[in-house]
N, C-alpha and C positions, 0 to 999 in steps of 0.2 A: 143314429148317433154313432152306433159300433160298425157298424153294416157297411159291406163296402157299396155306394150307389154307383161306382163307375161301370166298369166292364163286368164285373162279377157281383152282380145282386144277387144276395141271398148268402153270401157269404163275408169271413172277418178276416181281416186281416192280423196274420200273426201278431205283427208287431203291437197292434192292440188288445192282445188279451188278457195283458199286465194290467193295462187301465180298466179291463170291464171288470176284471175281477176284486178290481179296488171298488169300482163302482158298485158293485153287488155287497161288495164289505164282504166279500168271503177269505176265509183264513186260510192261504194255501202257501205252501214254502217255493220259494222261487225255484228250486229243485222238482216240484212237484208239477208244476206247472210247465216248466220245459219239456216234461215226460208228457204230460197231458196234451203239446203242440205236436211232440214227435208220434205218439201217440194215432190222434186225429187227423194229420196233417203228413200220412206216409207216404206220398207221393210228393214231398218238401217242395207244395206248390207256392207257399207263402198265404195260403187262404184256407181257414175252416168252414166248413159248412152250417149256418146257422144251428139246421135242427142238429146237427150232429153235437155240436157243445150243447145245446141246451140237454140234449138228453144224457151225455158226460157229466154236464151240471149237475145234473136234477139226480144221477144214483151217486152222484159225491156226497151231496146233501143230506140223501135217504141214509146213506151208510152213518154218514156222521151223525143222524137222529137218534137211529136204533143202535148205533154202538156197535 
């Protein structure tokens, strides 16, 4: 759905990580997320690496659990 299937499988296309992130219902400020592209995506190839957001995802999460 997020994945890009063309030339670069296994990765997301920037411009879609506004809608995965709706899609997950996660609470992020548009500021935070821009940092989270520039972030993962330093080489401003225009594509993240699957595992590399999910694991972004997944200590964003954690932090937001335990406070």
């Amino acid at each position: 759905m997020f994945e890009d299937e063309g030339d670069n499988p296994g990765y997301v296309k920037n411009g879609k990580i506004n809608e995965l992130i709706e899609f997950m219902e996660l609470k992020m400020s548009q500021n935070y997320i821009y940092k989270l592209i520039n972030e993962l995506d330093a080489e401003h190839t225009g594509y993240i690496g699957v595992s590399r957001l999910k694991n972004a995802i997944l200590k964003l999460e954690i932090e937001r659990i335990l406070g």
